[in-house]
Each structure stands twice: as C-alpha cells, then as structure tokens.
DOFIKOL-245159 format. One record per atom (N, C-alpha, C, O): residue number from 0; residue in three letters; chain; x negated, y, z. Coordinates in Angstrom, 3 decimals, padded with zeros to 6 digits, always signed. Example, Ala and Ser with C-alpha at 12.3 -4.5 7.8 and 13.67 -1.06 7.14 Angstrom:
# residues 2
    nr   rest   kette         c1         c2         c3
     0    Ala       A   -013.190   -005.690   +007.800
     0    Ala       A   -012.300   -004.500   +007.800
     0    Ala       A   -013.200   -003.300   +007.800
     0    Ala       A   -014.236   -003.319   +008.465
     1    Ser       A   -012.850   -002.250   +007.080
     1    Ser       A   -013.670   -001.060   +007.140
     1    Ser       A   -012.900   +000.030   +007.870
     1    Ser       A   -013.409   +001.138   +008.039
# end
This chain:
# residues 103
    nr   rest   kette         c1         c2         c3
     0    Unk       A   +016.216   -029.969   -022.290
     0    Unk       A   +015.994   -028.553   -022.136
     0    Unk       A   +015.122   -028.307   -020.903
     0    Unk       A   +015.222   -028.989   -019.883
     1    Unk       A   +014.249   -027.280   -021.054
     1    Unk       A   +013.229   -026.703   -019.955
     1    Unk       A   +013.446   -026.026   -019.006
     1    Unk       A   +013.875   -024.922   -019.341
     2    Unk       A   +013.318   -026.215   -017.557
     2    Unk       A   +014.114   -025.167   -016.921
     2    Unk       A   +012.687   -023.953   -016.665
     2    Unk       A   +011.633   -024.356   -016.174
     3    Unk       A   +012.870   -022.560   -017.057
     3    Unk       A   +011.719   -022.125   -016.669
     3    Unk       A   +012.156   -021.061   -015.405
     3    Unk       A   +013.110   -020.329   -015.144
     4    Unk       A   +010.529   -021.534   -014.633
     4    Unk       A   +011.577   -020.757   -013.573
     4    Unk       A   +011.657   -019.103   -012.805
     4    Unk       A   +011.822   -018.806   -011.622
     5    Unk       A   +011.425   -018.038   -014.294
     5    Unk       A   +011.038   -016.960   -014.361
     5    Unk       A   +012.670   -016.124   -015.167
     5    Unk       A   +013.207   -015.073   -014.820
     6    Unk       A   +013.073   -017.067   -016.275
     6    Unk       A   +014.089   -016.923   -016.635
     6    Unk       A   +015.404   -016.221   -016.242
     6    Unk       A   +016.288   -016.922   -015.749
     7    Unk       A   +015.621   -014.864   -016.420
     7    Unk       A   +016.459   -014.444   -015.957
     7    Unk       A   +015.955   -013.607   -014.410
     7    Unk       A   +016.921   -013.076   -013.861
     8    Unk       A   +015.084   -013.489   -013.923
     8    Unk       A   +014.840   -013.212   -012.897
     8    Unk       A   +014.027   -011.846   -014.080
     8    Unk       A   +013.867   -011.707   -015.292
     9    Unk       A   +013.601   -010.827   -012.412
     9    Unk       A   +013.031   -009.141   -013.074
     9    Unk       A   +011.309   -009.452   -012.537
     9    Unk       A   +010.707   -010.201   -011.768
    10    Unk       A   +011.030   -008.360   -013.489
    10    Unk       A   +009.406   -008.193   -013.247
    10    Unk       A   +009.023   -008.174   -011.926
    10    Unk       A   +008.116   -008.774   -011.350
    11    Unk       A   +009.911   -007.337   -011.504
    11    Unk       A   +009.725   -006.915   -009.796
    11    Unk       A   +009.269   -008.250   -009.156
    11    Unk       A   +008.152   -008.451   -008.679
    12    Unk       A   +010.431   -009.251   -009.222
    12    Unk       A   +010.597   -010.836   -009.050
    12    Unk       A   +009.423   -011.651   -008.897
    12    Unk       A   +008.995   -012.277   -007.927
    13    Unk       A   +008.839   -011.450   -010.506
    13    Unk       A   +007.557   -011.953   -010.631
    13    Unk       A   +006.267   -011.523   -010.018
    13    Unk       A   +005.429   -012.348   -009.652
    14    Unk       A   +006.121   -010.369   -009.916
    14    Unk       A   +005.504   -009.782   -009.619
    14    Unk       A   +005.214   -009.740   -007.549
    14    Unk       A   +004.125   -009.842   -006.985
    15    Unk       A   +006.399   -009.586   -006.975
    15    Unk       A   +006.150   -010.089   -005.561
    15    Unk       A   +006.008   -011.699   -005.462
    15    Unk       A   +005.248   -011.969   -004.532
    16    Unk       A   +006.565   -013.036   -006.220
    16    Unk       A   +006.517   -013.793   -006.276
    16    Unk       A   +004.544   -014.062   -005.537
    16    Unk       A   +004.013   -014.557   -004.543
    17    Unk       A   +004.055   -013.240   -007.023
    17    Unk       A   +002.593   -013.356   -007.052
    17    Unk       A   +001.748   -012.117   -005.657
    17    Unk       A   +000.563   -011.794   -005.735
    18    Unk       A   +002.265   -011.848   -005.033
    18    Unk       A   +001.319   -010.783   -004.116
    18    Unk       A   +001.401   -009.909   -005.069
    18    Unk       A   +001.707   -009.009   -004.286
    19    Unk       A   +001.396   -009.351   -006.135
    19    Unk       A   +000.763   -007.921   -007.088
    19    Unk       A   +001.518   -006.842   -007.070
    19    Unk       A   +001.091   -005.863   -007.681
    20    Unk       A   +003.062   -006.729   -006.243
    20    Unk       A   +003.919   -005.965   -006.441
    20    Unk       A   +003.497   -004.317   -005.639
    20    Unk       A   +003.912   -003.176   -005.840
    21    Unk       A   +002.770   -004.736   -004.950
    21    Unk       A   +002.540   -003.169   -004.511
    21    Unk       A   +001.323   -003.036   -004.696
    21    Unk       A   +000.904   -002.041   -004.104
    22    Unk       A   +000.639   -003.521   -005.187
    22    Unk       A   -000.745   -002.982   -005.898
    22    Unk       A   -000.120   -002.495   -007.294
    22    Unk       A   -000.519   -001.333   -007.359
    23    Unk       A   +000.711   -002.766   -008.553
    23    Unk       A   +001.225   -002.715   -009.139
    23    Unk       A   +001.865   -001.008   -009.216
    23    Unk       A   +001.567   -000.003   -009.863
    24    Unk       A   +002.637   -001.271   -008.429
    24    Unk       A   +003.541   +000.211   -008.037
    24    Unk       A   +002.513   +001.281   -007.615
    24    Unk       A   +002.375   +002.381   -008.150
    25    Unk       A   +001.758   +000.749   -006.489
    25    Unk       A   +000.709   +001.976   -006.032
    25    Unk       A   -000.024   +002.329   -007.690
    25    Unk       A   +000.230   +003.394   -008.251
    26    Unk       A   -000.746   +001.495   -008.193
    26    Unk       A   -001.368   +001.825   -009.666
    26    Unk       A   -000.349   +002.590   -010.232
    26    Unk       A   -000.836   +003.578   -010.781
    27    Unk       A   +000.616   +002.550   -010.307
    27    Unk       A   +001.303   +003.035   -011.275
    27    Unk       A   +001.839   +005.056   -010.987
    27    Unk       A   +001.998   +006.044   -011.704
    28    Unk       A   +001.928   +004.729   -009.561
    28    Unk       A   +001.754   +006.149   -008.858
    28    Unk       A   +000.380   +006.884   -008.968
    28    Unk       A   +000.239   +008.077   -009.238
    29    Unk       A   -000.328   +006.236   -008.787
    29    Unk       A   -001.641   +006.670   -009.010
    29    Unk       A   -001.680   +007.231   -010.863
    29    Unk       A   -002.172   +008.312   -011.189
    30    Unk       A   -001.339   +006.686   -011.418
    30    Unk       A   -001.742   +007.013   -012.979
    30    Unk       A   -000.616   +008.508   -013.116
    30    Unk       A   -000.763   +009.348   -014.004
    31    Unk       A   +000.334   +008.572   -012.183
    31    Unk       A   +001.211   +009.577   -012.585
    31    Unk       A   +000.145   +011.033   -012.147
    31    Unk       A   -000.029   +012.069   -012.788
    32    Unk       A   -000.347   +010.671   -011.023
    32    Unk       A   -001.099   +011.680   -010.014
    32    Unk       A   -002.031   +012.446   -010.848
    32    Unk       A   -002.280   +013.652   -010.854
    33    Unk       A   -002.564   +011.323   -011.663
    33    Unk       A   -004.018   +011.490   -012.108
    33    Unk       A   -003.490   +012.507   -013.402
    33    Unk       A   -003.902   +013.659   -013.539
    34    Unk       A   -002.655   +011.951   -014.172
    34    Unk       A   -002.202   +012.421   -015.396
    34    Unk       A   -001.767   +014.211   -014.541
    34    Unk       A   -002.220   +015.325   -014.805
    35    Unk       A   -001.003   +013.889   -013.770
    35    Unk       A   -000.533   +015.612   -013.212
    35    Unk       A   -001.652   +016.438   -012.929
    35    Unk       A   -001.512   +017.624   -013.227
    36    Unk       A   -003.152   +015.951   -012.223
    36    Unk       A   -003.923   +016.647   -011.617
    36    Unk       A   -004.814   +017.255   -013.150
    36    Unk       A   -005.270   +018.392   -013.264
    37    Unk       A   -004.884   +016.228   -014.142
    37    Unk       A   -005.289   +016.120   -015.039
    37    Unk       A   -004.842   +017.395   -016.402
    37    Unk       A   -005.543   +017.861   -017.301
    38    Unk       A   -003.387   +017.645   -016.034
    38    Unk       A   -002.492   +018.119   -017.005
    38    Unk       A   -003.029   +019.851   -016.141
    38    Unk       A   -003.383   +020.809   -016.828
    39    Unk       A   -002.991   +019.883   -015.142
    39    Unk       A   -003.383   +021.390   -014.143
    39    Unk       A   -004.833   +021.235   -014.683
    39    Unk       A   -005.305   +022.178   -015.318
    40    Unk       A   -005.350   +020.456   -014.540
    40    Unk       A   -007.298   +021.097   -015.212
    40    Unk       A   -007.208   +021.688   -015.987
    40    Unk       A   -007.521   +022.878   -015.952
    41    Unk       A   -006.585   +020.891   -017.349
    41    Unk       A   -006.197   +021.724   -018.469
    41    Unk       A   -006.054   +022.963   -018.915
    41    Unk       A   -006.764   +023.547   -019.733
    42    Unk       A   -004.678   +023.528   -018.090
    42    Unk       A   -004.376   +024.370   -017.840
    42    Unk       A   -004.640   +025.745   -017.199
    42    Unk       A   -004.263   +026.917   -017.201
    43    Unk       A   -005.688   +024.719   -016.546
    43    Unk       A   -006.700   +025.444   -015.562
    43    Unk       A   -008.019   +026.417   -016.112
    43    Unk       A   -008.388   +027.575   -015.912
    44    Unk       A   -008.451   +025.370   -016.840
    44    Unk       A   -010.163   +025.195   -017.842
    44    Unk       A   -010.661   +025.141   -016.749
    44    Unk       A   -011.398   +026.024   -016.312
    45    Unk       A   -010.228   +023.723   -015.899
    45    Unk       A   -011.365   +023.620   -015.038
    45    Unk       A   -011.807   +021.786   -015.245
    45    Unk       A   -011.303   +020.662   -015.239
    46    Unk       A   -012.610   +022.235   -015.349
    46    Unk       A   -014.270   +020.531   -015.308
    46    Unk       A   -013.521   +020.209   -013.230
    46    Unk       A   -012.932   +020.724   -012.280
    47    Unk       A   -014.280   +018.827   -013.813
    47    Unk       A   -014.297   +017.926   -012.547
    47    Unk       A   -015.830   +018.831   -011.281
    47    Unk       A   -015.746   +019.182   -010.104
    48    Unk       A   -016.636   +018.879   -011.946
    48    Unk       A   -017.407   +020.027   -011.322
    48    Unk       A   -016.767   +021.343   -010.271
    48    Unk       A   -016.741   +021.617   -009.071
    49    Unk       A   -016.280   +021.938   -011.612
    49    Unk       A   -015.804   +023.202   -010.990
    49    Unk       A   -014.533   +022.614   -009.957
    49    Unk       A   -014.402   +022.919   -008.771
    50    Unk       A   -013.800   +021.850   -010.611
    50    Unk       A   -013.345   +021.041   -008.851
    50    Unk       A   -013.252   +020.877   -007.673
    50    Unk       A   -012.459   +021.295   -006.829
    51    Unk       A   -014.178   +020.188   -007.639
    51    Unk       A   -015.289   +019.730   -006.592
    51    Unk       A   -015.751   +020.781   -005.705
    51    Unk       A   -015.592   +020.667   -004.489
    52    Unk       A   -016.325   +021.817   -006.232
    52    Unk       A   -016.678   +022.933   -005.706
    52    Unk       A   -015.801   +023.670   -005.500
    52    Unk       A   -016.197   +024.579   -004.771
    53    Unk       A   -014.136   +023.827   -005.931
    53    Unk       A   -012.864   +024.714   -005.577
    53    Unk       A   -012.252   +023.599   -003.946
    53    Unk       A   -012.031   +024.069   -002.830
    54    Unk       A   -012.126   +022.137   -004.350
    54    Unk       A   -011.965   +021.561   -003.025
    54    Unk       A   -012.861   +021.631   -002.220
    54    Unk       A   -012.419   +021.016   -001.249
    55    Unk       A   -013.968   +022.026   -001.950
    55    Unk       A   -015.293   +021.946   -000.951
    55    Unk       A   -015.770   +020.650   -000.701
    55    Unk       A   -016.401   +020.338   +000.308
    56    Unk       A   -015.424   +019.781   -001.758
    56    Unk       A   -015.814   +018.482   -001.613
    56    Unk       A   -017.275   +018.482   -003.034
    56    Unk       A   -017.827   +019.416   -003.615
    57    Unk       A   -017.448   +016.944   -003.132
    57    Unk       A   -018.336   +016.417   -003.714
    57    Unk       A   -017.844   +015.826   -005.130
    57    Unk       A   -016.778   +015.210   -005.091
    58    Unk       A   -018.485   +015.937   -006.362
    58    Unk       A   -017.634   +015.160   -007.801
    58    Unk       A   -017.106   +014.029   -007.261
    58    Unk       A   -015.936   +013.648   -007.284
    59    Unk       A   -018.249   +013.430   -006.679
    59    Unk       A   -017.719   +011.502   -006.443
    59    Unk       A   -015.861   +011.698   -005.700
    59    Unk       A   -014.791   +011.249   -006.111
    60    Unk       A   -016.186   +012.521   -004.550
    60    Unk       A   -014.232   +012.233   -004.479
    60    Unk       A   -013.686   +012.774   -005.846
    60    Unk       A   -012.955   +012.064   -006.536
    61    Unk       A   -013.978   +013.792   -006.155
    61    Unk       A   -013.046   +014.202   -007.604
    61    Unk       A   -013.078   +012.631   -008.720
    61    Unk       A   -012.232   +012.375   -009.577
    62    Unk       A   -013.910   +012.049   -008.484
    62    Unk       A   -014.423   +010.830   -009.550
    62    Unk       A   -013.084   +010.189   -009.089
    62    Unk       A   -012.212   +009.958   -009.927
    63    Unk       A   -012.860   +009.829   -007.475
    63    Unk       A   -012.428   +008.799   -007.160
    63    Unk       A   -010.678   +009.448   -007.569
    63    Unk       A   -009.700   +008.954   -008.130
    64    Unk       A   -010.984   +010.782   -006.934
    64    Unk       A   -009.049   +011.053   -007.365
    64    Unk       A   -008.678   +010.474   -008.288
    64    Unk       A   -007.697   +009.732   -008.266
    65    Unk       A   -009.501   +010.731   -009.446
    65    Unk       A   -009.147   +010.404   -011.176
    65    Unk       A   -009.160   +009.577   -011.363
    65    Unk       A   -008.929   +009.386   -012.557
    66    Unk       A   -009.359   +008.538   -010.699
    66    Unk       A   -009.499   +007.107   -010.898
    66    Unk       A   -008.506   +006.242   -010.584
    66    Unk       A   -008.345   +005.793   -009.450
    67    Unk       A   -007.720   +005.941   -011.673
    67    Unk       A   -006.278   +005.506   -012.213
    67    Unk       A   -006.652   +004.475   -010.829
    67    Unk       A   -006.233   +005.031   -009.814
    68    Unk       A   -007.172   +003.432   -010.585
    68    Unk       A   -007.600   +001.909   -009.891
    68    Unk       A   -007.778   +002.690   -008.783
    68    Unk       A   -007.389   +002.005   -007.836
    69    Unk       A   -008.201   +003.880   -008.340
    69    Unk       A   -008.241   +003.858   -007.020
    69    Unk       A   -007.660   +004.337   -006.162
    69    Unk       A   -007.986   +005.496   -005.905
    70    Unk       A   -006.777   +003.838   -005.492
    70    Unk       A   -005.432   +003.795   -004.829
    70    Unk       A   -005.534   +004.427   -003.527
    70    Unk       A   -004.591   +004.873   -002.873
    71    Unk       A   -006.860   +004.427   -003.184
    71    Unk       A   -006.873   +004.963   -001.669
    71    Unk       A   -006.888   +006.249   -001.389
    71    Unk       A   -006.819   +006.641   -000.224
    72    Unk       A   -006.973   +007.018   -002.359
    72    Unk       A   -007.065   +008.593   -001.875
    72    Unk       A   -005.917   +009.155   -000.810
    72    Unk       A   -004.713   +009.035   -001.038
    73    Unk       A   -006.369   +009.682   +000.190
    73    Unk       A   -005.733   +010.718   +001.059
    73    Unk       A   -004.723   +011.853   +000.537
    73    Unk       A   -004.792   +012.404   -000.562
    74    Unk       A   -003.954   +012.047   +001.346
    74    Unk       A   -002.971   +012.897   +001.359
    74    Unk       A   -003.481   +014.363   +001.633
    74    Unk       A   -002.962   +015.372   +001.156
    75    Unk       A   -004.675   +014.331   +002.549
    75    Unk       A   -005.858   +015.772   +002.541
    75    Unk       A   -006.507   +015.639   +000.979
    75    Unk       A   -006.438   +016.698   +000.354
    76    Unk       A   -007.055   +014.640   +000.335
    76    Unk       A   -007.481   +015.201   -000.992
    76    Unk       A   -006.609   +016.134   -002.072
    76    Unk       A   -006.750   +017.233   -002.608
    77    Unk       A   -005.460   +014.870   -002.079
    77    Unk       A   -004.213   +015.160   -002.768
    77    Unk       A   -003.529   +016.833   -002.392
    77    Unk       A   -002.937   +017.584   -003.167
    78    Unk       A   -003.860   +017.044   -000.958
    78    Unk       A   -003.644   +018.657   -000.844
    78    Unk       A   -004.591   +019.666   -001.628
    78    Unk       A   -004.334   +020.640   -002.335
    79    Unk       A   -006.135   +018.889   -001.119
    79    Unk       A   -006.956   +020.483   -001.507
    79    Unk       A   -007.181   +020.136   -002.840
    79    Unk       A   -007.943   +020.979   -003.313
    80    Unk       A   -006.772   +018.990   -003.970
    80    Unk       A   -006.869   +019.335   -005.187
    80    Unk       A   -005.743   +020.480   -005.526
    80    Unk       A   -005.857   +021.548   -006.128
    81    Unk       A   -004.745   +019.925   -004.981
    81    Unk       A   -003.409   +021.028   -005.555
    81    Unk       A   -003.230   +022.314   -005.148
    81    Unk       A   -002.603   +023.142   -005.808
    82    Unk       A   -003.860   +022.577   -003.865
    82    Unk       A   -004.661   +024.237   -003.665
    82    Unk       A   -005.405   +024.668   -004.666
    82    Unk       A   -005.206   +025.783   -005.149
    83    Unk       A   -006.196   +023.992   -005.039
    83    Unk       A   -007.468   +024.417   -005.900
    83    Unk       A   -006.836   +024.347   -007.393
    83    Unk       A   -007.452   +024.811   -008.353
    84    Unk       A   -005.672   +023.785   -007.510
    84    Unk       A   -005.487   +023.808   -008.967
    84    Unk       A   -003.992   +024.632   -008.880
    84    Unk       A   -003.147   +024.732   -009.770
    85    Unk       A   -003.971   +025.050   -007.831
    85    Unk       A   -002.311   +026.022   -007.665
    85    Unk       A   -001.281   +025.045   -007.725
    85    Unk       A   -000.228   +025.497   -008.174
    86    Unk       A   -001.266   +024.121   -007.483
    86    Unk       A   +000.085   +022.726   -007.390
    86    Unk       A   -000.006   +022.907   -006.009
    86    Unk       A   -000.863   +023.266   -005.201
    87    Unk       A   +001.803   +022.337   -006.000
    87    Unk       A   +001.917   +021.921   -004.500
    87    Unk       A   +002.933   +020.411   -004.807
    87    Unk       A   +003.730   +020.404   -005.744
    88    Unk       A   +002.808   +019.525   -004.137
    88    Unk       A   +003.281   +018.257   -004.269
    88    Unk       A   +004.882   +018.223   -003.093
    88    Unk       A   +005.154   +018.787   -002.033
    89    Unk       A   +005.426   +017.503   -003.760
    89    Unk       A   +006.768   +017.057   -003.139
    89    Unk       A   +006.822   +015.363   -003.560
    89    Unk       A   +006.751   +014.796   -004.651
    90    Unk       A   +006.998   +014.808   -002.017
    90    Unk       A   +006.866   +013.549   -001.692
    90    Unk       A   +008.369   +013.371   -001.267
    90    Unk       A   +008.778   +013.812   -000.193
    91    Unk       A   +009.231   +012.652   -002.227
    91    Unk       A   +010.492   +012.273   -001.917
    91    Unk       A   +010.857   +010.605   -001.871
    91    Unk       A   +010.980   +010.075   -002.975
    92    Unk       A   +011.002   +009.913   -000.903
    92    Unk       A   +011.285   +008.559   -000.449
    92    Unk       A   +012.869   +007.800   -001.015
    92    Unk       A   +013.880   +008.247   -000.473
    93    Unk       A   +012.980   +007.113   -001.668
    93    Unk       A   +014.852   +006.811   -001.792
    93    Unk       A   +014.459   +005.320   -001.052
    93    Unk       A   +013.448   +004.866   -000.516
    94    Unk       A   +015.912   +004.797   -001.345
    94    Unk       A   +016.676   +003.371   -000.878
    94    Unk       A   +016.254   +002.795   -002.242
    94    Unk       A   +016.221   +003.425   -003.299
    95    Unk       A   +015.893   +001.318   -002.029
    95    Unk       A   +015.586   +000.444   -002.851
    95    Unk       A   +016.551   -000.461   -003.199
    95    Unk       A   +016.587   -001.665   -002.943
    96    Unk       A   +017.826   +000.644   -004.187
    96    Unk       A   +018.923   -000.244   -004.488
    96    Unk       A   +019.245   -001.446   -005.078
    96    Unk       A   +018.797   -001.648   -006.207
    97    Unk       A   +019.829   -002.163   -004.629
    97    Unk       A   +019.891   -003.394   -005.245
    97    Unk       A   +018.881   -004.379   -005.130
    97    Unk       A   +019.114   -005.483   -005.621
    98    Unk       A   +017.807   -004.175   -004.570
    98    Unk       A   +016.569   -005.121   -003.596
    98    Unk       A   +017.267   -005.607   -002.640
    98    Unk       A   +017.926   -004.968   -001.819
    99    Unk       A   +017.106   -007.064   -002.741
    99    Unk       A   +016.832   -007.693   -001.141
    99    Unk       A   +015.887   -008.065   -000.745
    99    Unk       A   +015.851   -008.996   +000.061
   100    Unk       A   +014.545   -007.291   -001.306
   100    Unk       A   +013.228   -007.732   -000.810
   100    Unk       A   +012.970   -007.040   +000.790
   100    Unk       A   +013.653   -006.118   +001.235
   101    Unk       A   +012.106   -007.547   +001.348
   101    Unk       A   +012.247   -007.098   +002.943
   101    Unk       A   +011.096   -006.372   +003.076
   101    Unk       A   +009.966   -006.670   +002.689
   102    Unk       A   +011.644   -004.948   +003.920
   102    Unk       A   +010.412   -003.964   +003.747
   102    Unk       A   +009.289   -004.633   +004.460
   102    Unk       A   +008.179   -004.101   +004.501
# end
C-alpha cells in the first residue's frame, strides 16, 4: 500500500505546504469585491468609463479594480468606488479556528 502524503490532510494544508495559501485567499476576496462592485454597476447603469470619471480617477485603475488577479488595490480605491456607486464596505476580521498555522 501507498502512503500518500496529502491524504487526509485539508486544501488549506496543501496549499500553505506550497507558498499559494494567501495568494489563493487574497484571489478569492478579490473575486468577491469585483463581483459586488460589479453587481452596483448594474444597478447603477454605470460603464467602467462613467466610473472612472465618478472616482476622479483614470479607466486603467477601474481596469485594475475589476481585475479578479489583481490583488493590490487600495483601501482609498475600494472607498471612492463605493462612494461613486453608493456602497459602503464593512471589513470584519475573525479567529482562525481550528488553525495551527502561525500568523
């Protein structure tokens, strides 16, 4: 019999094993963001244009907000999109139960 040595262990597991665990998670926050900012355009009838020009910024940051992969956007973008689209964001932190991974 094979011992494999992933078996029984969680994605999480694998995933810090390999470095990818918080690139992983950040992507995955990011796709929620995008989908929310995305779901207010809608709602909005507003273009990435008209955007751009409601944040006083340029398309290319609006490009980059929307951009599931790009992880770096600011907490000032993330504001003046949600001014401009009437959202306001709530950033709530918990305990990482049952982890003994080390912050």
């Amino acid at each position: 019999m094979t011992q494999h040595k992933h078996v029984g262990s969680s994605l999480d597991d694998l995933l810090e094993s390999d470095g990818t665990l918080e690139q992983v998670e950040a992507e995955a926050l990011k796709r929620v963001i995008v989908w929310q900012i995305q779901q207010a355009m809608g709602h909005a009838g507003v273009n990435k244009s008209q955007l751009a020009q409601k944040m006083h910024t340029s398309r290319t940051v609006v490009n980059r907000l929307l951009d599931e992969k790009d992880t770096g956007v600011t907490i000032t973008t993330l504001v003046k999109a949600g001014r401009a689209l009437g959202m306001t964001w709530t950033l709530q932190a918990g305990e990482d139960n049952g982890s003994d991974r080390a912050a």
